[in-house]
C-alpha positions in Angstrom: -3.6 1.7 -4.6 -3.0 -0.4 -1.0 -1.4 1.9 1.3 -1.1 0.6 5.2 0.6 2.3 8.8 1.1 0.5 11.8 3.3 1.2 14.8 5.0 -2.1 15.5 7.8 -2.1 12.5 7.1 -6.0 12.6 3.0 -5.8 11.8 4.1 -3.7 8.7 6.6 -6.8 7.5 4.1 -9.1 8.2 1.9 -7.2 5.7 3.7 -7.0 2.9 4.8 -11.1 3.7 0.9 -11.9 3.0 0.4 -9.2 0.6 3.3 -11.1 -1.5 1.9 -14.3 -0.6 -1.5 -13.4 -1.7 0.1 -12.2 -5.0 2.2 -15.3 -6.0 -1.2 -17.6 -4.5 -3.0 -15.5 -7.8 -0.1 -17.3 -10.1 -1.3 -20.7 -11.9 2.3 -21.1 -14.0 5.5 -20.2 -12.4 6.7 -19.3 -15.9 4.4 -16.3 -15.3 6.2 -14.6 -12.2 7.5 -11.2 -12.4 9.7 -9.4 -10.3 7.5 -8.4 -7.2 6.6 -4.9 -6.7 8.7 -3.0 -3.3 6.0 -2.0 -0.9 8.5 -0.4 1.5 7.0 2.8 0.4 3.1 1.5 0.9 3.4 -0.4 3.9 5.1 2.0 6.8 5.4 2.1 10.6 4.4 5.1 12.5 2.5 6.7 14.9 -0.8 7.4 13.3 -1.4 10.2 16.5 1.7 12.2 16.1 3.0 13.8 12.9 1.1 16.4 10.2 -1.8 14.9 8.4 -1.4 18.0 5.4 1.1 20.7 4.2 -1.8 23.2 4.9 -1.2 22.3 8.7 2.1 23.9 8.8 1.7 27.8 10.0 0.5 25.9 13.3 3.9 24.5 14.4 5.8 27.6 13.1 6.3 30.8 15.6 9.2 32.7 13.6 8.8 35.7 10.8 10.8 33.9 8.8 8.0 31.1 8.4 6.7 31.7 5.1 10.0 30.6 3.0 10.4 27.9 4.9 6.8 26.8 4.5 7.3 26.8 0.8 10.6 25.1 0.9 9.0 22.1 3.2 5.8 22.2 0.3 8.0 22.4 -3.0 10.0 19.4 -1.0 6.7 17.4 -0.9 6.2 18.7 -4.3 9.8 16.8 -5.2 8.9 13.6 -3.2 5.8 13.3 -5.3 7.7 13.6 -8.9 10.4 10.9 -7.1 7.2 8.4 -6.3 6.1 8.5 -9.7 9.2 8.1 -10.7 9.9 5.5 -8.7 6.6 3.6 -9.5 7.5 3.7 -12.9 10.9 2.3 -12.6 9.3 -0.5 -11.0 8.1 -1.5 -14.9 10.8 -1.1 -16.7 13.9 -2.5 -14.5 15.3 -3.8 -11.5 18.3 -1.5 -12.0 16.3 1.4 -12.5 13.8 0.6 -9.5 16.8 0.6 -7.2 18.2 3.7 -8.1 14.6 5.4 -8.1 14.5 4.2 -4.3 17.4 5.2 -3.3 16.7 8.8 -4.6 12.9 9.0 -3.0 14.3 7.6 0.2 16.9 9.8 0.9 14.1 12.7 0.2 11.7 11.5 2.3 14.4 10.9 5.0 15.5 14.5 5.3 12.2 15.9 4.8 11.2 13.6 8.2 13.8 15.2 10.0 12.8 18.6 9.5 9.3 17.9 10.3 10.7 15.9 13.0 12.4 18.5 14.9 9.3 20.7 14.3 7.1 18.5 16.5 9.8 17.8 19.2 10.0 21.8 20.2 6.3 21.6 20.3 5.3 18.6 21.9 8.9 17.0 24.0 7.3 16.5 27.4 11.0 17.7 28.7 13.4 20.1 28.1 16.2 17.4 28.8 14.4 14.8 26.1 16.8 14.4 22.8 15.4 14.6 19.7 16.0 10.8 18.8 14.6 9.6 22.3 11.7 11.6 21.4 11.1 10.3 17.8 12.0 6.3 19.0 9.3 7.2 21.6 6.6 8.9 19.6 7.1 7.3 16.1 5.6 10.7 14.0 4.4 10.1 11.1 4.2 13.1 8.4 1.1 11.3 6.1 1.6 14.3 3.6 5.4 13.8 3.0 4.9 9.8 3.6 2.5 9.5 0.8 2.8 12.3 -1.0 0.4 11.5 -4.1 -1.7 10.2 -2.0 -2.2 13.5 -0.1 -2.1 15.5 -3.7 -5.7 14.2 -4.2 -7.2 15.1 -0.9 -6.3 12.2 1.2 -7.2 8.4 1.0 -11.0 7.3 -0.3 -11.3 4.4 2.2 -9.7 3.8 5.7 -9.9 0.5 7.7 -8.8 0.2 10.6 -8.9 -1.5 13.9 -8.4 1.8 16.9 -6.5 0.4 20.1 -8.7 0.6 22.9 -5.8 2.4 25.5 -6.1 4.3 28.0 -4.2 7.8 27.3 -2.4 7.7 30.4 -0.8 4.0 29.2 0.8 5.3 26.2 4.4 6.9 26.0 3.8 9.8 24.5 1.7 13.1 24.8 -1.2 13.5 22.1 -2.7 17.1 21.3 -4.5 18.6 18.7 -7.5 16.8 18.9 -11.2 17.5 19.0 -11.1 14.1 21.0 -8.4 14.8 23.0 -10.8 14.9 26.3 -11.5 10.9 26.1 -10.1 9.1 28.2 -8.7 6.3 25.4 -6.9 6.5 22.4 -9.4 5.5 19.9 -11.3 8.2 19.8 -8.2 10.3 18.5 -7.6 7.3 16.3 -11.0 8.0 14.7 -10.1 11.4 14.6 -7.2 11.0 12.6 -9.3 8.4 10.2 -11.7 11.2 9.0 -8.6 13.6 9.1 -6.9 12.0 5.8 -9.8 10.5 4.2 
């Protein structure tokens, strides 16, 4: 039910550290611990400001007549992912063995499901024709919320967001923001807002 995004890859460890902590702090008898759940796929670093919130957003970032097929392929993919969390999730209960194997699977899904949305955004928003795609990505950090969390985004989004918007100036940051009713202000939160009501 906890789900969590941050863009320093360290914050999101340090989450799921006090997230176990609080969990074994619940425990009165030690005889009572079980195996604690993987959060890798709750807790994630990204850029909240760059990637596509829904599979509905797609058409936008598509200019080719052959767009529609591979609009479906990219939505039965997120389709798949969301079959592989429950799956996944499930494994969890019943074995270790099984919870590995699950995560392997859903990872390797989500991984080349990233890329492809990856390169999407790179052709549409690389600030230079000489940028690689990696430099891009290490720089901008997308983050695909409907590929990410796929059940999550099944339902319509998340029910409550809390958050804490940095208060940057746009010209400060790395990489270029657009798509925004808020785009005009001169800091980052705004956008950050934005992007709260977005998936909510």
């Amino acid at each position: 039910n906890l789900f969590g995004v941050d863009l320093m890859p360290e914050a999101t460890e340090i989450a799921r550290l006090r997230l176990f902590l609080k969990l074994i702090s619940t425990i009165d008898d030690s005889g009572d611990i079980e195996p604690l759940p993987d959060l890798e796929f709750n807790i994630k670093s990204g850029n909240l400001l760059i990637g596509i919130t829904q599979g509905e957003q797609l058409e936008e970032y598509f200019d080719t007549l052959d767009s529609t097929s591979m609009i479906e392929d990219i939505l039965n993919k997120r389709d798949h992912l969301a079959d592989l969390w429950e799956n996944f999730v499930s494994a969890q209960e019943r074995s270790h063995a099984e919870a590995v194997k699950a995560k392997k699977i859903l990872n390797s899904g989500t991984v080349i499901l990233r890329q492809t949305l990856n390169e999407l955004l790179y052709k549409k928003y690389s600030l230079s024709s000489n940028e690689l795609l990696n430099d891009w990505v290490n720089i901008s950090s997308p983050f695909h919320w409907f590929i990410e969390f796929p059940e999550v985004f099944q339902n319509g989004g998340f029910d409550v967001v809390i958050g804490n918007p940095p208060y940057i100036a746009k010209n400060k940051v790395p990489y270029s923001t657009s798509g925004f009713k808020t785009s005009d202000c001169p800091d980052i939160y705004a956008m950050c807002m934005e992007r709260a009501c977005q998936i909510t």
